[in-house]
Steps between C-alpha positions, in 0.01 A plus 500: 500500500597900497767589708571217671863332589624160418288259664142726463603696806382888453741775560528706795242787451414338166108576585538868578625601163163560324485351116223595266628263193154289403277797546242556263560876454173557365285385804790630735355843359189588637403791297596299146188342432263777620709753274510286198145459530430914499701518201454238274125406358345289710494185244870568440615446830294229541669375224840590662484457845616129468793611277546779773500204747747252339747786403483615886611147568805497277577832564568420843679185410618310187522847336694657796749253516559525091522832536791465766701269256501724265627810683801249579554375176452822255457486078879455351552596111634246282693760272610233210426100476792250528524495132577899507191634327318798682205457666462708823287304680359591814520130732209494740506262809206221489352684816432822292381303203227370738404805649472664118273176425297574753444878429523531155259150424377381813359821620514710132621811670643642198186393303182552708473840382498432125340220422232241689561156572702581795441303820206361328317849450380612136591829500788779540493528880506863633789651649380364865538158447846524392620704764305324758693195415852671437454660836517111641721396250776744591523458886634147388753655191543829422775481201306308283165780518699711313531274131119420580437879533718570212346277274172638610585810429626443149211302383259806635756770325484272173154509513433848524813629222573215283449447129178259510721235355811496681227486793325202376821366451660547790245511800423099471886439620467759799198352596588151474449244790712240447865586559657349241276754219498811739735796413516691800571875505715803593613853467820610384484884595829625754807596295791588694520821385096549551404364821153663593597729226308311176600866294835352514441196338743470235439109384433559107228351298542483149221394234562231198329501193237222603419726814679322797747713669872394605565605860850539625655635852521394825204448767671488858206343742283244328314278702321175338792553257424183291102567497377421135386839461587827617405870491824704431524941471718553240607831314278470112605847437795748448600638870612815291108581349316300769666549869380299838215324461370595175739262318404239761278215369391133590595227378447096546787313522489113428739258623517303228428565142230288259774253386529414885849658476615719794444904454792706503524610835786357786447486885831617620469357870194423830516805731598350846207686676452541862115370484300317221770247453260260404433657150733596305606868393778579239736752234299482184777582184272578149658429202239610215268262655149478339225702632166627398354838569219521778270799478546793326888584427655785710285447773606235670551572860114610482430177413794283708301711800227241523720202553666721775204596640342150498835359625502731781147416616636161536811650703219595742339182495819308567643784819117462604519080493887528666345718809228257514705191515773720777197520734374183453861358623504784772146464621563086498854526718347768751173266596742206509818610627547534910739746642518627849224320596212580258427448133674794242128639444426625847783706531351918411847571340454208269157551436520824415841374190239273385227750463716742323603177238124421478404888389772516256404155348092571481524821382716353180278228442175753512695677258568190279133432480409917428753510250407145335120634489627840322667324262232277423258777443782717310506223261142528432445808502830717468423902600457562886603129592834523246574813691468330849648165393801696394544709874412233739773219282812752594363574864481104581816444333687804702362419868431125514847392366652770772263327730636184432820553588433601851219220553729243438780663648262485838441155468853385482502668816201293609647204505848567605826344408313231333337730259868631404604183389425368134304145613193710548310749280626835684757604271386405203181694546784759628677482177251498267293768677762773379452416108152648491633906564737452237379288157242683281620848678647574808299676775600828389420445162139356560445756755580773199250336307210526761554871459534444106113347522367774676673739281470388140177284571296681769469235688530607872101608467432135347673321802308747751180407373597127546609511862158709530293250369687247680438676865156583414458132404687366834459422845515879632758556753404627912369851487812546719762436187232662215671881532807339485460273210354784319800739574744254443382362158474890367836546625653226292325642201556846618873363456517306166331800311762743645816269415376406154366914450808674591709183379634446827684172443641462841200431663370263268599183720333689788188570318469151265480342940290766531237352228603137565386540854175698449420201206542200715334669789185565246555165402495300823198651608304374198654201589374479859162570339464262202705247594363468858881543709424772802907519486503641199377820622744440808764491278347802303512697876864410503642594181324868576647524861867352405549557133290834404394713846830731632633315780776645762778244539604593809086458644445211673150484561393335823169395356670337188256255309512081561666359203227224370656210257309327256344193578693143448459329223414143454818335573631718730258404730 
């Protein structure tokens, strides 16, 4: 059995180390299935909720543990075969090839959104679903959410820009669910030279006579770098007449040609990354490689923005599923785990760490769900929902991947020396957490680009008529806290419009929190409402007290509020 010594004889202490491997991460959750229910049609979940349950199951187990294998045994690239012929091949270990089998066919991650016949259901699901099960997905493996998101992502951008016959062509193999026919995805965007900076790309594009274009330069962070297809920014026109981004267009990138011989495109070496080890990120070296033109020519960041955006939704998703699993673990070792004399839980210092995890990690899932629902309706009906689709994607992509980062910072801390060490899930979650404020923009950049919506798409008036609609539409909060919400939530709009009016770009971190917190506070009291959870709106009185009211730091209240936890879930109990 577990930790035992030779002869079946348990350790010393053996039983007060608390272990959550084998817990079905979905039940363990007690707010999963009533959430998933309040988003999703009600025949949909139904539909779901078995998948939900199953996944919860491996999540917590198989999954975990393939996960684990292969952070310690990362993607090598096989640069030339024993005979000496080129092939830059990107080795995977057998655990990752089972976790993509699982995602990509299993589940149809990648796929759910674009065609029906995943999990059984006849239709595109909406955006919902497919977060709703990412958000489990990833508390078991992060690095591999990101060629599932990036696959997404290219099928939806080819969808939207592409020549109807390179779409019909090409969308079959990006939506494929057997592994052997699939052609996952990927973005080639960050130049060394470029960085954030997509004006400076200076990759060249130039067209043939039968219309293809030859791409050469070098791309310096590719991840999914052997993905059948990607989306690559490349400069179509002459820097000299067309500077920046107006020579910048799209382009899809193939890995292999029709004759089934490899493009003309090298990857130079695997990035030795600090998280996301699992999957593998490289050098990409274009050598007039084949490409076809996406979308009109000239414009292409305009049109690479939707794969961003969409990617960096999913960024939200996967910091939102990382808090979730870091309290899970947390929550788990402090009802289990004695010290001085009493369980973890009853201890008010402790109590009040977890409650501060728990905020941070509800108020990114409300936001999942909000944004997921915005998109949904922006691609149905474009105008006001476009507008607040394209606001709320940057403001869960700035403050839940910053939120990550402390939340499973904190529960490292929760379970001690144990959680430091790489046998458990600590620092992995650790590791991976940091990715999310810097792929698909850093926080600076998408904290810029909240301003940049309210500026160039008026849409700060668009998201305050949501988070109205949402409060009038809530559980309302005590008439004690109803001057303050009301205060607070014009302040943080007061705020926004100032910074993006008088272009005031050092307080757009402060005021993209600002709007993040007055969101999710909206949000979780529709929640406590519609989905029947009375903590919701507890959790909605906290994130105006702690993350939007002015508080002194130097007032210690004598009356300070009891910290309440959520419930446990089923097999915690």
């Amino acid at each position: 059995m577990d930790m035992t010594r030779p002869g079946g004889v348990a350790p010393a202490g053996a039983d007060a180390i608390p272990d959550a491997r084998g817990i079905n991460l979905y039940r363990a959750d007690p707010m999963a299935a009533p959430l998933f229910a309040t988003y999703l049609p009600r025949e949909l979940f139904e539909h779901l909720a078995p998948h939900f349950d199953r996944l919860g199951g491996l999540a917590g187990a198989r999954l975990d543990e393939l996960a684990s294998v292969a952070d310690k045994h990362p993607p090598t690239l096989s640069v030339r075969t024993r005979r000496g012929v080129d092939e830059s091949r990107v080795v995977k270990h057998p655990a990752y090839v089972e976790l993509e089998r699982v995602a990509f066919c299993e589940l149809g991650l990648a796929a759910m959104s674009h065609r029906g016949g995943v999990l059984g259901w006849p239709e595109p699901m909406p955006p919902a679903a497919k977060y709703a099960l990412t958000y489990l997905l990833v508390q078991a493996e992060f690095g591999l959410c990101c060629p599932v998101s990036m696959t997404d992502s290219l099928a939806r951008t080819l969808r939207r820009y592409g020549d109807p016959a390179l779409v019909e062509r090409v969308l079959p193999l990006v939506t494929a669910l057997d592994l052997d026919a699939l052609h996952q995805g990927a973005m080639f965007m960050t130049e060394q030279g470029a960085g954030s900076d997509v004006a400076g790309t200076a990759t060249l594009a130039l067209e043939r006579a039968d219309g293809t274009f030859a791409l050469t330069g070098d791309k310096w962070f590719c991840s999914n770098p052997d993905a059948g297809f990607a989306m690559v920014l490349a400069r179509s026109e002459p820097a000299a007449t067309q500077p920046g981004l107006k020579g910048v267009s799209l382009f899809l990138l193939p890995r292999s040609l029709a004759d089934g011989t490899p493009n003309a495109y090298r990857i130079l070496r695997l990035k030795d990354k600090l998280g996301t080890r699992s999957m593998a990120s490289g050098e990409i070296r274009l050598e007039g490689a084949t490409a076809w033109l996406v979308g009109e020519r000239g414009r292409g960041f305009q049109q690479m923005a939707d794969m961003v955006n969409n990617s960096r939704l999913s960024n939200g998703v996967r910091a939102a599923g990382l808090m979730r699993r870091a309290l899970t673990e947390a929550l788990h070792v402090a009802r289990n785990r004695v010290a001085f004399g009493r369980p973890l839980v009853e201890m008010p210092l402790m109590r009040r760490q977890l409650a501060k995890m728990a905020l941070r990690a509800e108020q990114a899932r409300t936001m999942v769900f909000q944004t997921a629902g915005a998109l949904a309706r922006a691609d149905r009906e474009g105008g006001r929902a476009a507008t607040l689709a394209r606001i709320m994607t940057p403001l869960i992509k700035f403050r839940a991947c910053r939120d990550a980062r402390v939340v499973t910072g904190d529960a490292m801390e929760v379970r001690g020396g144990c959680g430091y060490i790489e046998e458990w899930s600590d620092a992995r979650l650790l590791r991976d957490a940091h990715l999310g404020s810097i792929w698909e923009g850093t926080s600076n950049i998408v904290a810029l680009d909240v301003l940049r919506a309210a500026n160039r798409h008026d849409a700060l008036p668009v998201l305050r008529a949501h988070v109205d609609a949402l409060l009038a539409d809530g559980a309302p909060c005590t008439p004690a806290l109803a001057a303050l919400q009301s205060r607070c939530v014009d302040r943080a709009f007061a705020l926004a419009a100032d910074a993006a009016r008088d272009d005031r770009a050092e307080l757009a971190r402060q005021a993209a929190s600002a709007l993040y917190h007055a969101t999710t506070l909206a949000g979780l009291r529709w929640e406590a409402r519609h989905a029947g959870l009375p903590l919701r709106a507890r959790l909605a009185d906290d994130v105006l007290r702690h993350r939007l009211a002015p508080r002194d730091p130097l007032d210690a209240p004598a009356d300070a509020p009891a910290v309440e936890l959520e419930p446990e879930g089923e097999l915690d109990r």
